[in-house]
RORONU-249951 format. One record per residue (C-alpha): residue in one letter; x, y, z; residue number from 1. Coordinates in Angstrom, 3 decimals. Each point is the difference from the previous one (the first is absolute). Layout:
! RORONU-249951
   type          x          y          z   seq
      A          X          Y          Z   NUM
...
//
This chain:
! RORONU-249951
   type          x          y          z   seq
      X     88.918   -128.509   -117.594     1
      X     -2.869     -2.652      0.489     2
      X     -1.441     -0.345      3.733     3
      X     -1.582     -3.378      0.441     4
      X     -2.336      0.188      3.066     5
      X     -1.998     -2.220      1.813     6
      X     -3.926     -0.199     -0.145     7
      X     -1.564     -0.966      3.778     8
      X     -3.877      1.042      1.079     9
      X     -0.582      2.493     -3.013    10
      X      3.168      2.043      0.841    11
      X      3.677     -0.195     -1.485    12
      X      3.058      0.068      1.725    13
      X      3.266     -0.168     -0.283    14
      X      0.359      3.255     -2.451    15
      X      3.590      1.711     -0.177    16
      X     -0.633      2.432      2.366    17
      X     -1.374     -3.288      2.509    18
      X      2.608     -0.443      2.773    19
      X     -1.961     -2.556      1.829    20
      X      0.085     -2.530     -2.599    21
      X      3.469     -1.485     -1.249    22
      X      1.087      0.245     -3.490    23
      X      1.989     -2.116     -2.709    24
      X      2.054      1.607     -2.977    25
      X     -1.835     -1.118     -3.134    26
      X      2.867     -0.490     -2.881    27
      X     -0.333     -0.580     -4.104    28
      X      0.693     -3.708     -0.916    29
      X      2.340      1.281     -2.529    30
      X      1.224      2.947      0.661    31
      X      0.820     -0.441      3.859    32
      X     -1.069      3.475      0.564    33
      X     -2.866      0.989      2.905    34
      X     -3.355      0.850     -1.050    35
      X     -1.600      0.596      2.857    36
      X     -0.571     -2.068      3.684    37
      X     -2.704     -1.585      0.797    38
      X     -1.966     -0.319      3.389    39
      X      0.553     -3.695      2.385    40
      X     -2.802     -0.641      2.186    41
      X      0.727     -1.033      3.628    42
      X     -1.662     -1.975      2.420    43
      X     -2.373      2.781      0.660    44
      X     -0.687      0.523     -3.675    45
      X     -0.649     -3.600     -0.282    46
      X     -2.086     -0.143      2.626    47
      X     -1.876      2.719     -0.523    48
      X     -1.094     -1.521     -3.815    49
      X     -0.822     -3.279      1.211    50
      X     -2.656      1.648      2.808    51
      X     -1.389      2.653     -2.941    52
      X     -0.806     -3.157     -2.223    53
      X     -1.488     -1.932      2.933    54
      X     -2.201      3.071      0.700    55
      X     -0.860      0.492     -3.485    56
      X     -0.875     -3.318     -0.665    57
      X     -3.699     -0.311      0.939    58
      X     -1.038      3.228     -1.678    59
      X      1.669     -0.883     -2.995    60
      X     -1.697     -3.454      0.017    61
      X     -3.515      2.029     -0.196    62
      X      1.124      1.875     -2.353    63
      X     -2.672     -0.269     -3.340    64
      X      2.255     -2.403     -2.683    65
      X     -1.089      2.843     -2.363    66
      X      1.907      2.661      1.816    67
      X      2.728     -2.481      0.586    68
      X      0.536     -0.015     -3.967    69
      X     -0.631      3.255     -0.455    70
      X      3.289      0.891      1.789    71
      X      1.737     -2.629     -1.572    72
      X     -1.282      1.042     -3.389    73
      X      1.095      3.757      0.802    74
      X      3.674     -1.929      0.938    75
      X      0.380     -0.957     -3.318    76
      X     -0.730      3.372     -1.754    77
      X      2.747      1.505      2.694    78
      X      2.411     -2.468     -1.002    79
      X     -0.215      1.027     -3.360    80
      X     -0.905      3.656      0.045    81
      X      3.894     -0.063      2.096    82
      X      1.766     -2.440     -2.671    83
      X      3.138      2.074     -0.498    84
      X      0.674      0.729      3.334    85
      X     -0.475     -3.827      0.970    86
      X      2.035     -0.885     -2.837    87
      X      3.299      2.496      0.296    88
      X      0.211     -0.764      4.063    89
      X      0.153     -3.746     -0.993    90
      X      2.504      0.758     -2.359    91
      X      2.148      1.908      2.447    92
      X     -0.670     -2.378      2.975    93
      X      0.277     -3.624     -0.713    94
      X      1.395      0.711     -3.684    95
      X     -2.357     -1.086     -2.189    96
      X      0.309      0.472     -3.506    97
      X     -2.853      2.069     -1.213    98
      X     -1.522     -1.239     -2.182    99
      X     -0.837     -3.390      2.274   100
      X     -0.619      3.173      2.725   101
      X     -3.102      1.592     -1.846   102
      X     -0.951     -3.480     -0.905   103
      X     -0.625     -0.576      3.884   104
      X     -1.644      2.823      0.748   105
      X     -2.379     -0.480     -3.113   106
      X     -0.554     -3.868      1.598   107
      X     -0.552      1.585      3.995   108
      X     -2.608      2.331     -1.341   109
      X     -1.485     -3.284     -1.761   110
      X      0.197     -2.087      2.850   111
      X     -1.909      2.477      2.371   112
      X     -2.397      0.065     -2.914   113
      X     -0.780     -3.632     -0.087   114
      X      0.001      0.389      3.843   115
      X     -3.187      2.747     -0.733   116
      X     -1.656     -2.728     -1.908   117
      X     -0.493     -2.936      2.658   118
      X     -3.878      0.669      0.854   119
      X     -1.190     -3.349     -0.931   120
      X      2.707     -2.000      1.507   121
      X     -0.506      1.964      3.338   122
      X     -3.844      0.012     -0.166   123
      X     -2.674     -2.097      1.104   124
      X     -0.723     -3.350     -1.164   125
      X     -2.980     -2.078      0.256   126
      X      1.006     -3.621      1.084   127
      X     -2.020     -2.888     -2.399   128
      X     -1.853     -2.348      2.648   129
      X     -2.201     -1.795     -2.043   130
      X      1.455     -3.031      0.454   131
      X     -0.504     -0.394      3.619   132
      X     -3.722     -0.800      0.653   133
      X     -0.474      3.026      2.664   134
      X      0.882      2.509     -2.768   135
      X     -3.755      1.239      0.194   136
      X      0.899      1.217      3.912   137
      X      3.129      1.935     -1.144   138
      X      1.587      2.229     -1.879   139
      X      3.781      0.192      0.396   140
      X      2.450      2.694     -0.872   141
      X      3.513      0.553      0.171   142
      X      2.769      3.004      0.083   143
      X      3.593      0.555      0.289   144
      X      1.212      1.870      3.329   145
      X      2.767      1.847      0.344   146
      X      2.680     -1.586      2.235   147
      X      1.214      2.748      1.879   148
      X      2.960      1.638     -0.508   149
      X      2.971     -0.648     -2.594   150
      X      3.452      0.130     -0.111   151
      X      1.362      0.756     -3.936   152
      X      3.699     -0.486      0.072   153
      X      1.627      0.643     -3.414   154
      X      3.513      0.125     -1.588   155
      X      1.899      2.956     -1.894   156
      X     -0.042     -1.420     -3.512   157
      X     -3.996      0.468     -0.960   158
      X     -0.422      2.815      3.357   159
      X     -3.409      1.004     -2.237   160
      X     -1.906     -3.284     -1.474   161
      X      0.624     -2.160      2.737   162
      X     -1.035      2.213      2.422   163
      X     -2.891      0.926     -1.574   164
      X     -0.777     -3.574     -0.546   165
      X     -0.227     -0.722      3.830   166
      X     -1.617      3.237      0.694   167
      X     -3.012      0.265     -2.580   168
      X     -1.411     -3.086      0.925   169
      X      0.406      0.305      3.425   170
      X     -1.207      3.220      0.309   171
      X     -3.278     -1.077     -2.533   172
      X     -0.968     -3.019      2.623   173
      X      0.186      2.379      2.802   174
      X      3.336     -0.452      1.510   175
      X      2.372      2.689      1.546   176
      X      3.440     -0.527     -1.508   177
      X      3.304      0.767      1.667   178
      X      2.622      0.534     -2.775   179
      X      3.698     -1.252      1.133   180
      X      2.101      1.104     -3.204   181
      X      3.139     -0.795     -1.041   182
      X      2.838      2.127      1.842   183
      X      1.881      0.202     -4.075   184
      X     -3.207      1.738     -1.087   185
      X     -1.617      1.978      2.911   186
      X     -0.343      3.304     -1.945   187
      X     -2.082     -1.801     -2.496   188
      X     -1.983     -2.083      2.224   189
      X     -0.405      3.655      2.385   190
      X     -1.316      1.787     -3.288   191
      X     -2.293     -2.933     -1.078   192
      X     -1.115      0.323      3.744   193
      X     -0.607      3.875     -0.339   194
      X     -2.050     -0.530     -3.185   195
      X     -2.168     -2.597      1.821   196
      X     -0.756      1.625      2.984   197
      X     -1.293      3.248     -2.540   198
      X     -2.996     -1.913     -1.116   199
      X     -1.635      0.037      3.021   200
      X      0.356     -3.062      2.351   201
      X     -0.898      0.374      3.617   202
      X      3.133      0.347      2.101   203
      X      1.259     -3.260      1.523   204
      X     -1.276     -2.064     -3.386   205
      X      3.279      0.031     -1.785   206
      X      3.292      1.094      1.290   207
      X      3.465     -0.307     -1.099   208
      X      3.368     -1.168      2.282   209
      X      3.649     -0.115     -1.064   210
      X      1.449     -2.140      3.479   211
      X      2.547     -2.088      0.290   212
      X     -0.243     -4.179     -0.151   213
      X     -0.357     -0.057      3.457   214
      X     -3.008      1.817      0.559   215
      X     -1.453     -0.877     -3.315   216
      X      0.599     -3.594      1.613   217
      X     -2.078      1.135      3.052   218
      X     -2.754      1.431     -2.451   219
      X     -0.321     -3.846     -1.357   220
      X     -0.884     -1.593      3.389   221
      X     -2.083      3.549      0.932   222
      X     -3.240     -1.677      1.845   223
      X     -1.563      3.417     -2.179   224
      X      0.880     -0.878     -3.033   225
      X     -1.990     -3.023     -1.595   226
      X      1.461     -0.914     -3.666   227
      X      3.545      0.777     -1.697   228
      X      0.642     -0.143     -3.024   229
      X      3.578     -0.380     -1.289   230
      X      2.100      0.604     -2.950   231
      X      4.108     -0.781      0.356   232
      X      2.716     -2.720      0.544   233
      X     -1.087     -3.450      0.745   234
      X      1.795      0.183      3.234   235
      X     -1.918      2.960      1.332   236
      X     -3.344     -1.451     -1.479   237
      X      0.084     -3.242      1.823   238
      X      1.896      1.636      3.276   239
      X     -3.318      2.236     -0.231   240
      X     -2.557     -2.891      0.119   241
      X      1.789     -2.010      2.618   242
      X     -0.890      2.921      2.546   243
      X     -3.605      0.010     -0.898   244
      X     -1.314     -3.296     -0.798   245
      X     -3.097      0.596      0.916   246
      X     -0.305      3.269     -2.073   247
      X     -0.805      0.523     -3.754   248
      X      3.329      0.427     -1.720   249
      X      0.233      0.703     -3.973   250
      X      3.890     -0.768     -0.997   251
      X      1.258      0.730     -3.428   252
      X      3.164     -1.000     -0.065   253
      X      2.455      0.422     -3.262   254
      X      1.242     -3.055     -1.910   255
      X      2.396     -0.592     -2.703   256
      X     -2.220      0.335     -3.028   257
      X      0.904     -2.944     -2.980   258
      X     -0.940      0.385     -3.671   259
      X     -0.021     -3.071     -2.402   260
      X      0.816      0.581     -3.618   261
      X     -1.003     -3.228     -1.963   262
      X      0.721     -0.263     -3.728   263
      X     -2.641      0.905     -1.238   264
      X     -0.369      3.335      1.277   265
      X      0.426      3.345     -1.408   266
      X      3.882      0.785      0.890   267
      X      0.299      3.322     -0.994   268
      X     -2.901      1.031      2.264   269
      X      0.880     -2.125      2.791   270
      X      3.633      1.606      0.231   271
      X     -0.911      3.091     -0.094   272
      X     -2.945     -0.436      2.556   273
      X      2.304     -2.271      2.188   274
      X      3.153      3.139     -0.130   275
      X     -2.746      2.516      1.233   276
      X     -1.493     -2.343      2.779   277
      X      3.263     -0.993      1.322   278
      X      1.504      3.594      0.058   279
      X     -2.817      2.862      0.602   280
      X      0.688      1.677      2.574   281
      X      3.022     -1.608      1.180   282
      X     -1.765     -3.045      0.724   283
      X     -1.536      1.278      3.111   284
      X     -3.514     -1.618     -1.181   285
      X     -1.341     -3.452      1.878   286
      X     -1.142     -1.197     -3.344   287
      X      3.152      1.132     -1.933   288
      X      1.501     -2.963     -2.508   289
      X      2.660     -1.882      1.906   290
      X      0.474     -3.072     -1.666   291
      X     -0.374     -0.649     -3.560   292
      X     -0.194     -3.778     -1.090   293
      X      0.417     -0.734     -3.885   294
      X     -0.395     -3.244     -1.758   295
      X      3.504     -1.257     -1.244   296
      X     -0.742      0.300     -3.820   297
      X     -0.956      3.686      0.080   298
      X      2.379      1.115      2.613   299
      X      2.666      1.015     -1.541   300
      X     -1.929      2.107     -2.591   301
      X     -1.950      1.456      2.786   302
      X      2.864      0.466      1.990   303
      X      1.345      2.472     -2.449   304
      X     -3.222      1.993     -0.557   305
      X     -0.505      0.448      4.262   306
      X      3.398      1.276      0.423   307
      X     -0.271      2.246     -2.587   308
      X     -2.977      1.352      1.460   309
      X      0.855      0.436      3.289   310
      X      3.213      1.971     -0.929   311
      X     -2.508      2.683     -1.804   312
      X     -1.646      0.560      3.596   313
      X      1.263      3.698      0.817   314
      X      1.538     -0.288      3.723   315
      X      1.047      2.921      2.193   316
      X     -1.676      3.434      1.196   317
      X     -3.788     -0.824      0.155   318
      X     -0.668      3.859     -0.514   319
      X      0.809     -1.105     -3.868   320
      X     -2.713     -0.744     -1.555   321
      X      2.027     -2.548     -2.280   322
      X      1.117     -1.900      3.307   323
      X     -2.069     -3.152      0.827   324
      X      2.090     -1.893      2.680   325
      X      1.300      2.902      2.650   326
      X      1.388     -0.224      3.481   327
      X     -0.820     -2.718      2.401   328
      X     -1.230      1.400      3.508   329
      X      3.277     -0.461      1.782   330
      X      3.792     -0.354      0.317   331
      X     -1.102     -3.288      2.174   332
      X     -2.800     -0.987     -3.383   333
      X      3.009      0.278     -2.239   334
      X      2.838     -1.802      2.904   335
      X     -2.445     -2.584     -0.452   336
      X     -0.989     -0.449     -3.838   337
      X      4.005      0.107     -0.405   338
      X      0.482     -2.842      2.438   339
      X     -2.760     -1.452     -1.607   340
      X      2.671      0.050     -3.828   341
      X      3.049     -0.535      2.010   342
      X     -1.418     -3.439      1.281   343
      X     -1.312     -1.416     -3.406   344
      X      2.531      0.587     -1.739   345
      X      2.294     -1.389      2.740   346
      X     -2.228     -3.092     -0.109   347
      X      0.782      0.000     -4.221   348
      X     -2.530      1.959     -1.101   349
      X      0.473      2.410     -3.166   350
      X     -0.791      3.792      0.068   351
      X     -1.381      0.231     -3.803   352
      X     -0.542      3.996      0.972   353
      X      0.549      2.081      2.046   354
      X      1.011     -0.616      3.892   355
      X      1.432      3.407      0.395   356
      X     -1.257      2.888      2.952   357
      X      0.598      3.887     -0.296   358
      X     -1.642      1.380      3.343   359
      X     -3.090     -1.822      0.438   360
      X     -0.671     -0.708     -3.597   361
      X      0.959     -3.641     -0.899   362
      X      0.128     -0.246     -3.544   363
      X     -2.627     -2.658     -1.315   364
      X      1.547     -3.222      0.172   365
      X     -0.825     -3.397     -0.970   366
      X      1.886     -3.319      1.007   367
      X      0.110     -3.728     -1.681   368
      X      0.286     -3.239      1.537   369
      X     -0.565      1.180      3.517   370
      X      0.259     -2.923      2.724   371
      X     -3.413     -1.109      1.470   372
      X      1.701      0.256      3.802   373
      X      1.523      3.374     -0.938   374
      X     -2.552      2.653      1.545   375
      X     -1.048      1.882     -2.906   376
      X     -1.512     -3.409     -1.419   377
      X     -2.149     -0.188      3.343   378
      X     -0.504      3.453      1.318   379
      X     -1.533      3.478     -0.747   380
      X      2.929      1.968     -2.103   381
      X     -2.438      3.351      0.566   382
      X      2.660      1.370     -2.036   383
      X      0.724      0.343     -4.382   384
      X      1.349     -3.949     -0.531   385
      X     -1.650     -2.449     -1.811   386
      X      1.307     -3.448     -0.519   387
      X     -0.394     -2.163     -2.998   388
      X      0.135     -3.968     -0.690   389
      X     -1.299     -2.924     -1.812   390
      X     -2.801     -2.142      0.096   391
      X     -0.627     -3.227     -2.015   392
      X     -3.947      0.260     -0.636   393
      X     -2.761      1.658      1.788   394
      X      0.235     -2.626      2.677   395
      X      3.039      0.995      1.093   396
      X     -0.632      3.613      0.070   397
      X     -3.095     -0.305      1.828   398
      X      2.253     -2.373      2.356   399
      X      2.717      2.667      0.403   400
      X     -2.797      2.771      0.539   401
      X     -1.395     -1.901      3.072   402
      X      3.001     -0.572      1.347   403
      X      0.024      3.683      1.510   404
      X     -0.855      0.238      3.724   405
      X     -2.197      2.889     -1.210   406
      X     -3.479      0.103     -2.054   407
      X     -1.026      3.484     -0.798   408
      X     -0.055      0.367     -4.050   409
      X      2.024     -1.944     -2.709   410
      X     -0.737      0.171     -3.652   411
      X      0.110     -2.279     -3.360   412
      X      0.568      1.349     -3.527   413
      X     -1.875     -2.458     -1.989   414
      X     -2.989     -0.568     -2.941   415
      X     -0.626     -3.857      1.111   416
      X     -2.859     -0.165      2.259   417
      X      0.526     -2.595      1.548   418
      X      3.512      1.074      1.107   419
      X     -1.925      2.524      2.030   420
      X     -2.219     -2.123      1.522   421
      X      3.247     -1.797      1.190   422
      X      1.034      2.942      1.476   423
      X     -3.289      0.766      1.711   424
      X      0.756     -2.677      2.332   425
      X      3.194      1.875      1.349   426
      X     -0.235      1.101      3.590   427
      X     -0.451      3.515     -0.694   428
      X     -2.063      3.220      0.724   429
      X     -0.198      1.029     -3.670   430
      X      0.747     -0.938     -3.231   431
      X      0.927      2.132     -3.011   432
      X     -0.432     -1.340     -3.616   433
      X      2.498      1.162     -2.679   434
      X      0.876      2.879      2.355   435
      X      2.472      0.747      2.585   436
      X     -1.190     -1.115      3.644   437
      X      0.458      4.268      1.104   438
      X     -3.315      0.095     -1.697   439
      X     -2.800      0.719      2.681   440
      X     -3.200      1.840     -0.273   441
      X     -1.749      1.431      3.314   442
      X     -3.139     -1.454     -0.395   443
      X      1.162     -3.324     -0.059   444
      X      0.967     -2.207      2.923   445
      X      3.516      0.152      0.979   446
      X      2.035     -1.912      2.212   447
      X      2.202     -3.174      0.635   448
      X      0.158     -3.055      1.514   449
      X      2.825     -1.849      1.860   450
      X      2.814      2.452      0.986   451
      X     -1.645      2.539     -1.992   452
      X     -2.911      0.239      3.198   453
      X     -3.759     -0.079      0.197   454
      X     -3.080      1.957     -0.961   455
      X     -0.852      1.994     -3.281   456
      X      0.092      3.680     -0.784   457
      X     -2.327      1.822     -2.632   458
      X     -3.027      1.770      1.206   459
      X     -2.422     -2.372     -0.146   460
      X      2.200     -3.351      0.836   461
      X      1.224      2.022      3.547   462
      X     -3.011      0.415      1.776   463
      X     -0.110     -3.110      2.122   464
      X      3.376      1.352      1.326   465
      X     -2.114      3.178      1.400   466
      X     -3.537     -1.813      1.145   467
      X     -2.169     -2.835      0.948   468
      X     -2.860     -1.215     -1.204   469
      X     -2.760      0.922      2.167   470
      X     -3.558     -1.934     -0.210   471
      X     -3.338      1.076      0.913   472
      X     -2.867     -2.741      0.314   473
      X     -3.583      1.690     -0.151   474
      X     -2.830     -2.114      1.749   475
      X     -2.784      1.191     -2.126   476
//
């Protein structure tokens, strides 16, 4: 049995022999079966973390950068010094396949890495004057200050990377963090939180909470805490923002990810790429493929050849190392990615595979001609569907893949240049050539626009999320 506790001021509470702090049963996605419980902070838990990061805040702040890395640096060698463990709890907890779970673990210990590395974006820089005639009286530099402290809130499906992409950075530009993890994953986010606090950070700089909405609500409009950033529903994400206007708020929202297949692509490749976006992991991804668009004189061929490869996607027990797709999170996930078939195909849409549920594993399921007003055309399925349809040309795929409310990532298989520089001008966060739009790389800048929220993760794209800039004029 796993005991998920809570990380406030240096010290850890919440263990199984803790009576003071209340406890949840923690159950396997597919099995049903308990695992362990893990700790809920209360309003004096809560409390407690928010005053430990104010205190911790100015000390932190003067902190060398190089020491700063340093710990960051040894975060990354923890991560993956403790790979199997990380990887076999995420497994068990939030039922990822594993495979896709050492993958993860292999991208967190990456991701602090690249954290380690972010000496020249957080250093010094001299400020070019010369163009102003009183240059000779002044010399002016400038620096990036920490903004105080930051509130990381993070879902169950990635409980490692995108934690670790809030917290590296953060912690690199000299911010305390205050981890709020997802409730479906708190023995994963507690271990990550064990293996952090191990490398040597001053109490109060990072903590971990596992709290209800309410008091993670109360967290968000905290006068101590002075940035949050956000990964989860769109309806969350901009309910979040509304209470702090005047705060820094990062919001990566989700989307409903589109591929276009034009004619001239490579169709055996961009079936079998599509199958694997669209069903990993149960489709519990933000970039997963969602909606494939094909032009009308290969779609029938391709048709055949995505089908095909989607039914070789192993589905069930994620324990088996053959299984891809595995359990969604929840008897309410998979209520919902049902209702989700049911109303398609009540609207005349075709179920070309799949469409059935055993427990929590839906098998992988992909539906034709779905309505644009039913709501798996126009929201976030979070679930193993894709739907598939026509387009006449490019200009009508690029048309139907900005018709979305969302704008995270979307992808074109294609060898005509020019059709990508078409889709270049789609209102999108990335764009993926002749590759499914799952395909992200932590260095990189990731986020969306529209729906999808505001702001950019990766290292060194982050940082204005976590500082300002700071200028120094020198009167010679």
């Amino acid at each position: 049995m796993e005991h998920g506790e809570l990380l406030i001021g240096g010290h850890f509470f919440g263990g199984p022999c803790d009576s003071s702090v209340p406890k949840d049963p923690v159950t396997n996605p597919c099995s049903g079966k308990v695992i362990g419980s893990a700790a809920v902070a209360t309003q004096n838990e809560v409390d407690a973390a928010l005053q430990s990061s104010a205190e911790a805040a100015a000390s932190w702040r003067a902190t060398p950068l190089a020491d700063r890395l340093s710990i960051v640096a040894r975060i990354a060698e923890v991560v993956a010094e403790n790979a199997d463990e990380l990887t076999e709890l995420m497994v068990a907890e939030i039922g990822k396949p594993r495979s896709l779970a050492l993958a993860e673990v292999k991208r967190t210990s990456l991701t602090f890495k690249l954290s380690s590395e972010l000496a020249v974006d957080l250093g010094e820089r001299e400020i070019d004057i010369t163009a102003d005639p009183r240059n000779a009286l002044f010399s002016v530099t400038a620096v990036r200050v920490p903004v105080g402290p930051v509130l990381a809130i993070t879902p169950y499906n990635w409980p490692f990377n995108l934690a670790a992409h809030k917290i590296g950075p953060a912690l690199a530009a000299g911010c305390p963090v205050v981890l709020k993890g997802s409730p479906q994953a708190a023995l994963c986010t507690s271990l990550l939180a064990r293996l952090i606090h191990s490398c040597g950070l001053p109490d109060g700089v990072f903590q971990y909470v596992n709290t209800s909405p309410a008091l993670s609500e109360r967290m968000v409009v905290d006068p101590r805490i002075k940035a949050i950033s956000f990964t989860g529903s769109d309806k969350v994400g901009w309910h979040i923002k509304s209470l702090v206007p005047q705060k820094k708020v990062a919001l990566e929202l989700g989307g409903d990810a589109a591929s276009l297949v034009l004619q001239d692509a490579s169709l055996d490749y961009a079936a079998k790429q599509s199958a694997v976006s669209a069903m990993a992991y149960a489709g519990q991804v933000c970039i997963s493929l969602q909606r494939l668009i094909v032009q009308t004189n290969i779609y029938d061929e391709f048709k055949e050849r995505f089908i095909h490869e989607v039914e070789q996607i192993g589905f069930g027990d994620p324990t088996d190392d053959s299984v891809l797709c595995g359990p969604v999170i929840s008897d309410e996930a998979a209520d919902r990615i049902m209702s989700l078939i049911d109303a398609a195909e009540s609207a005349g849409a075709a179920v070309l595979t799949g469409g059935n549920r055993i427990g929590r594993v839906i098998e992988p399921t992909v539906l034709e001609d779905v309505p644009t007003e039913a709501e798996l055309a126009c929201g976030e399925a979070f679930g193993p569907i894709c739907t598939i349809g026509r387009c006449a040309d490019i200009n009508d795929g690029l048309r139907q893949m900005d018709a979305s409310r969302f704008g995270l990532q979307g992808s074109i298989y294609t060898s005509d240049p020019e059709a990508v520089a078409k889709a270049r001008l789609l209102e999108l966060g990335g764009l993926v050539v002749n590759d499914a739009p799952s395909v992200r790389f932590d260095a990189m800048p990731y986020g969306g626009i529209k729906a999808s929220g505001f702001g950019r993760e990766g290292p060194s794209f982050c940082l204005d999320d976590y500082t300002e800039w700071q200028s120094v004029v020198q009167h010679s």
